[in-house]
C-alpha positions as CSV (number, residue, x, y, z in Angstrom):
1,X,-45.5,27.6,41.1
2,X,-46.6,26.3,37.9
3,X,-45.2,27.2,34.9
4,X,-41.6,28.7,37.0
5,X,-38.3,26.9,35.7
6,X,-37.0,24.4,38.0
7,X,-33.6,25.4,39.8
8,X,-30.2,24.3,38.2
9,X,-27.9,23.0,39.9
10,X,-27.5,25.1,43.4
11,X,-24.7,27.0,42.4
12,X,-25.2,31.1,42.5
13,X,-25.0,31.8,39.0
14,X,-27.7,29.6,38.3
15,X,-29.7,30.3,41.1
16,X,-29.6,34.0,39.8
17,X,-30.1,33.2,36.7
18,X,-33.4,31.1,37.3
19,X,-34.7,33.4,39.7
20,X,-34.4,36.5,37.3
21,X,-36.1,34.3,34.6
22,X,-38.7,33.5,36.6
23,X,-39.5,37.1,37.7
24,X,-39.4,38.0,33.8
25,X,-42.3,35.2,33.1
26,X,-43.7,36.6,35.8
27,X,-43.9,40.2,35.4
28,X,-44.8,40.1,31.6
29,X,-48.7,38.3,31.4
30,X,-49.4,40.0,28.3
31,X,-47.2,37.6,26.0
32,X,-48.2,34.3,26.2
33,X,-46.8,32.0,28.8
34,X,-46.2,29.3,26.4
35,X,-43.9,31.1,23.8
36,X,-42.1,32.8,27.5
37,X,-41.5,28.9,28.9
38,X,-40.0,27.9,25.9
39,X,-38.0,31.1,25.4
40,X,-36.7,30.7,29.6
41,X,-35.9,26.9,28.3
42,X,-33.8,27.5,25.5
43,X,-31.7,30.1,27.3
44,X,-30.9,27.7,29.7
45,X,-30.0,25.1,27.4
46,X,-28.4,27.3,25.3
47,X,-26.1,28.1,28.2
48,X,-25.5,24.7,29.9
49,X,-24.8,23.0,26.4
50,X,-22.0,26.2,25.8
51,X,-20.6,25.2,29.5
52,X,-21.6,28.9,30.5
53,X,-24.1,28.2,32.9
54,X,-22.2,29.3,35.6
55,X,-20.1,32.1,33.9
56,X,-23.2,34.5,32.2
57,X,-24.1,37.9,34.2
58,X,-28.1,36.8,34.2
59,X,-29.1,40.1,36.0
60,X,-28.1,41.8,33.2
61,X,-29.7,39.4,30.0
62,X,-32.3,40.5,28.5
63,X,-35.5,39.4,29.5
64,X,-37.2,36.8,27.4
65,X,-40.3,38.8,26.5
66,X,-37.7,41.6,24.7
67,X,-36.5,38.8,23.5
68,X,-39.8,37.4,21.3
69,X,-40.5,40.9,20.4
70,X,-37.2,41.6,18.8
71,X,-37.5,38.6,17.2
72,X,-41.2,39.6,16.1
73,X,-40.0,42.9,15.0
74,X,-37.0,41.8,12.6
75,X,-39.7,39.7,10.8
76,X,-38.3,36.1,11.9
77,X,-40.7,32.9,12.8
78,X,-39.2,31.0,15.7
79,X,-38.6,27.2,14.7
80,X,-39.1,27.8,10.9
81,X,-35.6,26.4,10.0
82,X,-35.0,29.0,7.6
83,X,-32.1,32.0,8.6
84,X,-32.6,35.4,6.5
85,X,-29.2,35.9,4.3
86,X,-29.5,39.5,5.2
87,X,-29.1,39.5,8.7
88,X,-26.6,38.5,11.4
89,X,-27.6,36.2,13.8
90,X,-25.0,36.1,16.3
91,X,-24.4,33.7,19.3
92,X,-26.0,34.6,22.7
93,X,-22.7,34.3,24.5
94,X,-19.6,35.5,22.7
95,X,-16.3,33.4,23.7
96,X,-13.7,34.7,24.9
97,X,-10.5,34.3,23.1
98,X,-9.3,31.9,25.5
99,X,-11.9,29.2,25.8
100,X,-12.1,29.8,21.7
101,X,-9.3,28.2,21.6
102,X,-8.7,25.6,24.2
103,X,-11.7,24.1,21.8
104,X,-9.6,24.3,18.9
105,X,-7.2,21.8,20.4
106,X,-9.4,19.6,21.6
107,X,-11.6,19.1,18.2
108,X,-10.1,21.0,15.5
109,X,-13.7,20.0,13.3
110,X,-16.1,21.2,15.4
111,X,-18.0,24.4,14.8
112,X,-17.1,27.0,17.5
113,X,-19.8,29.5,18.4
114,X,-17.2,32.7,17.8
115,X,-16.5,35.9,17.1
116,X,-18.1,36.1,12.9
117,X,-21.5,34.8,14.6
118,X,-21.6,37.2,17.2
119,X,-22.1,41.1,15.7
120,X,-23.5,44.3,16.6
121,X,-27.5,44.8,15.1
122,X,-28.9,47.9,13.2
123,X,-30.3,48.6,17.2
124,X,-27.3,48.7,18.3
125,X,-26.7,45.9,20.4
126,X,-26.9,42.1,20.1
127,X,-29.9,40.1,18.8
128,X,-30.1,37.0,20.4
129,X,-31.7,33.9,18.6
130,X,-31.5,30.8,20.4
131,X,-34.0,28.8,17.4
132,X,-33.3,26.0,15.5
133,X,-31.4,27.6,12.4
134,X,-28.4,28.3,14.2
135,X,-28.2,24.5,14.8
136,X,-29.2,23.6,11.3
137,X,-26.1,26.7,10.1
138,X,-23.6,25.2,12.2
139,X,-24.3,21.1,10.7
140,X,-24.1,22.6,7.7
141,X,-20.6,24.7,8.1
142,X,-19.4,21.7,9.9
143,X,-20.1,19.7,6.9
144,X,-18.6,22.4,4.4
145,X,-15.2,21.9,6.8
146,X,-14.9,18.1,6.5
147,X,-15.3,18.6,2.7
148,X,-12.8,21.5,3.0
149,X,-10.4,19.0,4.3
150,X,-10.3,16.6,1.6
151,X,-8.1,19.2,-0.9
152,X,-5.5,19.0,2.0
153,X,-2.5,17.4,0.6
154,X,-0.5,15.8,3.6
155,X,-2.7,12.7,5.9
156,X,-0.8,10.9,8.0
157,X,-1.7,7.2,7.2
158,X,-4.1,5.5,9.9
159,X,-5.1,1.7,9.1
160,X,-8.6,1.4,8.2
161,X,-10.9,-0.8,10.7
162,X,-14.0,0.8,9.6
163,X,-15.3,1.5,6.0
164,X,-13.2,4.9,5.2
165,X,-15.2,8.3,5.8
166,X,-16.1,10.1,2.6
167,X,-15.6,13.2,3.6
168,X,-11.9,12.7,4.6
169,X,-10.5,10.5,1.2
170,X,-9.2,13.1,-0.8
171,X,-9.9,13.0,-4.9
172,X,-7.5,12.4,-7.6
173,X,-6.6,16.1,-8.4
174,X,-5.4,16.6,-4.9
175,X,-3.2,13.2,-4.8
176,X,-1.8,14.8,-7.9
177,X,-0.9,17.7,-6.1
178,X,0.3,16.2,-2.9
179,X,2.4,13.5,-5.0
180,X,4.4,16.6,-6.7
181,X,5.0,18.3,-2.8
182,X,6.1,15.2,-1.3
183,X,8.9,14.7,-4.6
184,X,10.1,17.8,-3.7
185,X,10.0,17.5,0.5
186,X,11.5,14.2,-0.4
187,X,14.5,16.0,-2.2
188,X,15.0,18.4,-0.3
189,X,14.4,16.9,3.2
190,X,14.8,13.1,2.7
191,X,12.9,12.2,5.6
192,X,12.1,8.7,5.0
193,X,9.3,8.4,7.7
194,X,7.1,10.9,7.0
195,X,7.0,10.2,3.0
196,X,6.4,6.9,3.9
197,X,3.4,7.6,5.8
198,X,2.4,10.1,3.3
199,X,2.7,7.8,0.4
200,X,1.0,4.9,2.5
201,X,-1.9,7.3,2.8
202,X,-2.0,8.3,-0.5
203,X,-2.2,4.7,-1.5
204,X,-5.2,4.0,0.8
205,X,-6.6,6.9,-1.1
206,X,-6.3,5.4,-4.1
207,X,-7.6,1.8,-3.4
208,X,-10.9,2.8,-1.2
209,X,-11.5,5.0,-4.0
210,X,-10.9,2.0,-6.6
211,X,-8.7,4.1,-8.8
212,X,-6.2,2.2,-11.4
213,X,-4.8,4.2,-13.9
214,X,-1.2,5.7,-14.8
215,X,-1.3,8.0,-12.1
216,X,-1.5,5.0,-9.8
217,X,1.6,3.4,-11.1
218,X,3.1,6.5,-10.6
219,X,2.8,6.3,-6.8
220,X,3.5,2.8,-6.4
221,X,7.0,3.0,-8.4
222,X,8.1,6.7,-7.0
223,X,7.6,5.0,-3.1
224,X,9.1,1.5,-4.1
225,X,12.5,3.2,-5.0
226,X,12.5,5.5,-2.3
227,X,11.6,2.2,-0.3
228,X,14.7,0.2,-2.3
229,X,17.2,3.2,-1.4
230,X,16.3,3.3,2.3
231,X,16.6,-0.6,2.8
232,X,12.9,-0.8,3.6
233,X,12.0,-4.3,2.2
234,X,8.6,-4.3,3.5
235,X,7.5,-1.5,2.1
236,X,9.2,-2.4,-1.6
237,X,7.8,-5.7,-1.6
238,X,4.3,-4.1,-1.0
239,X,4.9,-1.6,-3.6
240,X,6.1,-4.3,-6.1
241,X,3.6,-6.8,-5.8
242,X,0.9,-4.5,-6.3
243,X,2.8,-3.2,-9.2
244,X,2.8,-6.5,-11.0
245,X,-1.1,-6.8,-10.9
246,X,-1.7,-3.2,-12.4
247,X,0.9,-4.0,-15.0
248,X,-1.6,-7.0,-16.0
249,X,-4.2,-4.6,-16.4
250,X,-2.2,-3.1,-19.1
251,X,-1.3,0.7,-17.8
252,X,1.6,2.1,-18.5
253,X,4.6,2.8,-16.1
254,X,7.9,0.8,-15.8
255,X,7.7,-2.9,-16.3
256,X,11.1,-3.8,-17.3
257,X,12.5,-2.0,-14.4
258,X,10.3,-3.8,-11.7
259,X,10.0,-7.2,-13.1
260,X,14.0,-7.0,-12.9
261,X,14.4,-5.8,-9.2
262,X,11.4,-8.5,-8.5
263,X,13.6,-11.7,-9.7
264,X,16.7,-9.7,-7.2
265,X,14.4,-9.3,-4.6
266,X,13.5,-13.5,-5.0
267,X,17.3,-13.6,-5.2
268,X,17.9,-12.4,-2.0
269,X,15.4,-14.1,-0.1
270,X,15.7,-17.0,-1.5
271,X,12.4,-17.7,-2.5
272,X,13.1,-20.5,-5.4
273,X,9.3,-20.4,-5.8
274,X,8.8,-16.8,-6.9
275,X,11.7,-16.9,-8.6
276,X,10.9,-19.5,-11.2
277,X,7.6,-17.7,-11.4
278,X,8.8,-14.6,-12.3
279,X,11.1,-15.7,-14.6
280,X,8.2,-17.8,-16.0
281,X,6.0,-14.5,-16.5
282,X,8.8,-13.1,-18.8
283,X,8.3,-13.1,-22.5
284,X,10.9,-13.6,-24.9
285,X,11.5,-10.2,-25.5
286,X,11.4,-9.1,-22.2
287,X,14.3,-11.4,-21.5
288,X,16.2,-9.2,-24.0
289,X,15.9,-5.9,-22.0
290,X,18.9,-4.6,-20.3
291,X,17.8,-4.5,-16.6
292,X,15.8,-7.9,-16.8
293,X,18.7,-9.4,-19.0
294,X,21.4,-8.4,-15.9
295,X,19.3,-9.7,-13.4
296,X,18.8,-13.3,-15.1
297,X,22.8,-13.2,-15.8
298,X,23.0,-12.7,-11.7
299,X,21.0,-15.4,-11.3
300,X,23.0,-17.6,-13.4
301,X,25.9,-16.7,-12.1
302,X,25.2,-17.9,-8.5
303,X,23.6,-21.1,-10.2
304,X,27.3,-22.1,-11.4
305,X,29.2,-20.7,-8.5
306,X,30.9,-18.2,-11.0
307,X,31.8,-15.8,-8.6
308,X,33.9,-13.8,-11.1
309,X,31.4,-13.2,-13.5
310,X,28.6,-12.2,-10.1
311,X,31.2,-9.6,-8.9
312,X,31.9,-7.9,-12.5
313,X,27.4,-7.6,-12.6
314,X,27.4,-6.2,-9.3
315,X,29.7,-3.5,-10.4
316,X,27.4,-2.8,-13.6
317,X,24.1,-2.7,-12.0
318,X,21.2,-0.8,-13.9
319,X,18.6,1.5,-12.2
320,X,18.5,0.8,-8.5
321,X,19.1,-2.7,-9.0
322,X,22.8,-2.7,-6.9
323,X,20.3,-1.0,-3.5
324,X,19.0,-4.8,-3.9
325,X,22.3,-6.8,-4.5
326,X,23.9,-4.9,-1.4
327,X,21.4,-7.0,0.3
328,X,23.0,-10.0,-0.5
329,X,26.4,-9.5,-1.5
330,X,28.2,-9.8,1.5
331,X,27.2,-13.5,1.9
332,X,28.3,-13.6,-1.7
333,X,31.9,-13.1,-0.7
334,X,31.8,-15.0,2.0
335,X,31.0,-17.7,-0.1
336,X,33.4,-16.8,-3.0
337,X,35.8,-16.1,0.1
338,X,35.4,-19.8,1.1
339,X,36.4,-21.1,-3.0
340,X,39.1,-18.8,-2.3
341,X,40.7,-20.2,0.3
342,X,40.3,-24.2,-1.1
343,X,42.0,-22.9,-4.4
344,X,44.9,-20.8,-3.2
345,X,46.9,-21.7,-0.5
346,X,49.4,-20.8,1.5
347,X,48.6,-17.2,0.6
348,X,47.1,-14.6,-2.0
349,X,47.5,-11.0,-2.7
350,X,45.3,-8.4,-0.7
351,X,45.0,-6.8,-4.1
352,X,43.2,-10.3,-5.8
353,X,40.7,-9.9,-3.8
354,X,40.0,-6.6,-3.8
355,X,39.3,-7.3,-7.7
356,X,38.0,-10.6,-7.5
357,X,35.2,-9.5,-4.9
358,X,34.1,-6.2,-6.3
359,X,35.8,-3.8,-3.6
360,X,36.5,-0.4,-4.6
361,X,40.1,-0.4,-2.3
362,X,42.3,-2.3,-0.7
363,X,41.1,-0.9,2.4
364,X,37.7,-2.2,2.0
365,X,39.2,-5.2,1.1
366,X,40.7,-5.3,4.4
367,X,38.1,-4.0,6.4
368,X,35.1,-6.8,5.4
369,X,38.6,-9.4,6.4
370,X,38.6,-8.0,9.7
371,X,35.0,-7.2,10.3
372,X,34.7,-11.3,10.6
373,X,37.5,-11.5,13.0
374,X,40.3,-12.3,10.2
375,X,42.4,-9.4,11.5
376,X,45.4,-12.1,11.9
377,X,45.4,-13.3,8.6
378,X,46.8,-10.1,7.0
379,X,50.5,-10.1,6.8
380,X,52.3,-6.8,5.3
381,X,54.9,-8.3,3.0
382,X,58.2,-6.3,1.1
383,X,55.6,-4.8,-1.7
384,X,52.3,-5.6,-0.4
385,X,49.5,-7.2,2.0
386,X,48.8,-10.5,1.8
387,X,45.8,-12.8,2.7
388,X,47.1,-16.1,4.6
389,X,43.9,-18.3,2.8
390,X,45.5,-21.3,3.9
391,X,44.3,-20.5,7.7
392,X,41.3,-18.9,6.9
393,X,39.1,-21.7,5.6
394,X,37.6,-22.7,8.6
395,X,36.9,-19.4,10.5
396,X,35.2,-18.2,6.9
397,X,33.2,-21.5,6.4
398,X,31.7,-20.6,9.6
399,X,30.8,-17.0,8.9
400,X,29.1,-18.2,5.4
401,X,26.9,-20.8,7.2
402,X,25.8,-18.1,9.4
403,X,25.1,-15.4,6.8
404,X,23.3,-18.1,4.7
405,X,21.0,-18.6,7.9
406,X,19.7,-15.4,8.5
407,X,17.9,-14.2,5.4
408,X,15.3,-11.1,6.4
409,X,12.0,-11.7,4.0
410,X,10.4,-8.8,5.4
411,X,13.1,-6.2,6.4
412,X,10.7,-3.4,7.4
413,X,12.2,-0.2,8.8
C-alpha cells in the first residue's frame, strides 16, 4: 500500500520489524503520515547502519508516533541540529559489552554508540532520538579524539606518502615531553629499535611542522649518539648531515663534537671528497678544539702510514669518537700488521704488538692473530709468545686487501 515501508531483507527480524512498523503507521491517522514515514525510516536506518537489524526485539520498540510525541513533549525540533545541554540523548540501541568492544579493535578512533549516551529519562525509561544532532555530537567527539591524540608522547614512525594529517603531528610541548620519557626508557631499557622509531617520529614531527630551533638540535645529537653507540651508521649519517645544516643557521648545540665524528665518519668510508670538505668548512679556531684537533691528527696519521702515532689516538679518543674508529680499526692493524711483518723478521714478541696495535692484553693480541687464520704463527718460547712475522706476510697481505674492499657507507641496523 502506499506510504507502508518496503520489506528488508527476508530475514525474521526484519520481517517483524517492518510489519510492526507498518501496523504503527497504520493504526495512528491522527499524526501526520509524513513526520510517521520519516520516523519508520530512520529507525530502520538507524538500525541497519548499527548492524542491529537483525538483533533488535521490534515487537517490543516503541511505536513511532510515542516516539514524535515524546520528542514534542521534551520541547525538541526534529532536524534542528542543535542538542539541549540539559538533557541526555541516549542511543536507540545500547551495545552490549561485547560488540563495544570488538569495535574498539578494529578502529580505535571511531566514536562508539555506548553506554554514556544511552541513560535512563526523568520518565523513566529511554528517550529515543534518531535526528541529526546525534550525528553532528559524534563528528564532533570524534574530532575532539584525534586532537586528544596529538599530546600522546610515543608514535611509531610511518613514512609519509601523503601530506601528514594535522590532527595526528604532535606540537612542540609534547615532543618536549616525549624526548625526556624516551632518555629515560632509553636508560633504563636500551632498546635500540623502539627509540629509534620513536626518535625517527619525532623528527618527522619536527620537519612537517618546519620547526628549527635548540630543541631540534637536541633530538638530532641525543639519537645520532645513541645511533654511533649501536653501530647504526645510517641512522648517524642521517642525524649528522642534518645537524650540519642547522648549525649553519646558527643555533646552538654541539658543533665541535659533530664536525669531529663527521671528518671519522669520511675516514671510515673513505669518502676523500667529504673529507676535504669538511675539513675545508673548519675555521682556524675550530681546528684548535680538542675533539676536532684529534680527529685531524687521525687523519694525518694514516696520511704518513704512522701507525704508532694512529694506535696511541685510538686509545685517547674524546666523546664517542672511538664507537667510530672501531669501525675502522681493525683494517688499521691489518695494515700496520703487514709493515710489521716487512720490518721484523724472523720473529717479534706477542707483547710488541699488543702495544704497538692498541690491544688492551696479550690475549686479544692473540685472538685478532688467530681470528685471520694465523693460529700457526704463535710459538710459546722460554719467557714468552712469539709472533713468527717472517711467515705471516703473505696470509696478512691478503686479509688487508680484503678488509680494504669491503667498506659499508651505509651500515644500517
Amino acid at each position: 500500500m502506499a506510504g507502508s515501508f518496503p520489506q528488508a531483507g527476508g530475514h525474521p527480524s526484519a520481517t517483524t520489524a517492518t510489519t510492526t512498523l507498518n501496523y504503527a503507521y497504520q493504526a495512528k491517522p491522527a499524526y501526520i503520515p509524513a513526520d510517521v514515514e520519516a520516523k519508520l525510516k530512520d529507525v530502520i536506518t538507524q538500525a541497519k547502519d548499527s548492524g542491529q537489524l537483525y538483533s533488535t526485539d521490534w515487537e517490543n520498540m516503541p511505536l513511532p508516533q510515542a516516539l514524535i510525541k515524546e520528542q514534542r513533549n521534551m520541547g525538541l525540533r526534529p532536524h534542528t541540529g542543535i542538542v539541549s545541554p540539559s538533557v541526555a540523548v541516549p542511543a536507540l540501541y545500547p551495545l552490549n559489552s561485547s560488540s563495544a568492544s570488538s569495535s574498539k579493535k578494529r578502529k580505535s578512533t571511531d566514536t562508539l554508540v555506548d553506554e554514556n549516551r544511552s541513560s535512563p529519562t526523568p520518565h523513566g525509561g529511554l528517550l529515543t532520538s534518531l535526528d541529526e544532532p546525534l550525528a553532528k555530537s559524534s563528528k564532533f567527539q570524534k574530532q575532539q579524539e584525534k586532537r586528544l591524540r596529538r599530546f600522546e608522547g610515543g608514535y611509531k614512525y610511518l613514512r609519509l606518502t601523503a601530506p601528514p594529517v594535522a590532527s595526528k603531528v604532535r606540537p612542540e610541548d609534547i615532543l618536549r615531553q616525549t624526548l625526556d620519557l624516551l632518555k629515560k626508557k632509553w636508560r633504563k631499557e636500551s632498546n635500540y629499535s623502539y627509540i629509534c622509531d620513536q626518535f625517527k617520529s619525532m623528527r618527522q614531527d619536527l620537519t612537517v611542522q618546519r620547526i628549527k630551533n635548540e630543541f631540534t638540535v637536541s633530538v638530532y645529537e641525543i639519537h645520532a649518539r645513541i645511533a654511533l653507540e649501536k653501530g647504526d651508521l645510517g641512522e648517524f649519517n642521517q642525524c649528522q648531515t642534518q645537524l650540519r645544516w642547522l648549525y649553519q643557521l646558527g643555533l646552538k648545540g654541539n658543533p665541535t663534537e659533530f664536525k669531529a665524528y663527521r671528518i671519522l665518519y669520511f675516514i671510515h668510508t673513505a669518502n676523500l671528497t667529504g673529507l676535504v670538505e669538511a675539513i675545508a668548512d673548519l675555521t682556524p679556531a675550530e681546528k684548535k678544539e680538542v675533539p676536532i684537533k684529534h680527529a685531524l691528527d687521525v687523519r694525518s696519521a694514516l696520511v704518513l702510514g704512522n701507525y704508532h702515532k694512529f694506535f696511541q689516538l685510538y686509545l685517547d679518543t674524546p666523546n664517542m669518537g672511538a664507537y667510530l674508529m672501531d669501525m675502522f680499526v681493525v683494517r688499521e692493524r691489518l695494515a700496520a700488521l703487514c709493515n710489521i711483518c716487512r720490518s721484523y723478521k724472523p720473529d717479534v714478541k706477542l707483547r710488541f704488538i699488543t702495544e704497538e696495535l692498541g690491544f688492551e692484553s696479550d690475549a686479544d693480541a692473540a685472538q685478532f692473530i688467530v681470528d685471520n687464520h694465523g693460529q700457526h704463527l704463535l710459538e710459546e718460547r722460554d719467557d714468552s709468545i712469539v709472533f713468527l712475522s717472517g711467515k705471516a706476510g703473505a696470509l696478512f697481505e691478503g686479509s688487508k686487501a680484503a678488509a680494504f674492499k669491503r667498506v659499508d657507507i651505509k651500515g644500517q641496523i
